[in-house]
C-alpha positions in Angstrom: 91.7 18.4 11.1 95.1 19.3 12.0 97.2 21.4 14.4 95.2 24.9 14.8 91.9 26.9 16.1 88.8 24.9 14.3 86.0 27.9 13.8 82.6 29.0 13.2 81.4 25.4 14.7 77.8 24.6 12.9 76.0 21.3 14.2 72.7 20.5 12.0 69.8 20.5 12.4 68.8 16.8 12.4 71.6 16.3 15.3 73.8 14.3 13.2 76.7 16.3 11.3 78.7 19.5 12.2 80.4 21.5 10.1 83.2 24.0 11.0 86.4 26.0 9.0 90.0 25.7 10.1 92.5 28.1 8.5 90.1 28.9 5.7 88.9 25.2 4.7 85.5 23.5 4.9 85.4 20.6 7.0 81.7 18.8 7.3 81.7 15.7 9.8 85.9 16.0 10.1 86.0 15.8 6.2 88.0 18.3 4.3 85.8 19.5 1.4 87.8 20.7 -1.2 86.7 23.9 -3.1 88.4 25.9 -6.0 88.3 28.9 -3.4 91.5 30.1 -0.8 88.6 31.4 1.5 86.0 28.9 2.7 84.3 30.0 6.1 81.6 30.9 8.9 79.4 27.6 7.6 75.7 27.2 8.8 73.1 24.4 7.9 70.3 24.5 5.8 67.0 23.7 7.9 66.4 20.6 6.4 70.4 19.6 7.1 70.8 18.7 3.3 73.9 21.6 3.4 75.9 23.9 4.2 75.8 27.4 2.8 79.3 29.4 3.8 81.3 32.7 2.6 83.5 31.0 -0.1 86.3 33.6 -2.5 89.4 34.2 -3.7 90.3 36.5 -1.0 88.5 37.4 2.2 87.8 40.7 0.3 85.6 39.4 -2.9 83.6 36.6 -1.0 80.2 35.3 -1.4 77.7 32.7 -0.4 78.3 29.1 -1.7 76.3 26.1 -1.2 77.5 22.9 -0.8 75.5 19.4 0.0 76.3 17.6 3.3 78.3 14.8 1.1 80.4 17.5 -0.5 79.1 17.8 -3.9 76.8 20.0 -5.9 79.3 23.9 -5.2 77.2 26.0 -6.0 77.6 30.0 -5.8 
């Protein structure tokens, strides 16, 4: 990630990934996970640390749940 605050810090379950925001982007393991959304944040791991389910929207305004598996694929809203 790059010059600013990283937030909403989420290690998984199993011990082995984290996942975080930083300026409105997903990042899972220090990856940027590209979505078609501006506004990706406050991630947190499924029990079974298969994904990430975070507040994904056009503006911070009209935002809802998305899911996303820990590789990056599968969005789903």
């Amino acid at each position: 990630a790059s010059d600013g605050y990283i937030y909403g810090y989420s290690p998984s379950p199993d011990g082995k990934h984290i996942a975080y925001h930083q300026d409105y982007k997903l990042y899972i393991d220090g990856n940027y996970i590209e979505t078609p959304y501006q506004f990706n944040f406050a991630p947190k791991w499924s029990p079974d640390s298969s994904g990430v389910v975070f507040w994904c929207g056009p503006n911070n305004d009209q935002s809802n749940y998305c899911w996303i598996n820990k590789d990056g694929t599968g969005l789903k809203e």
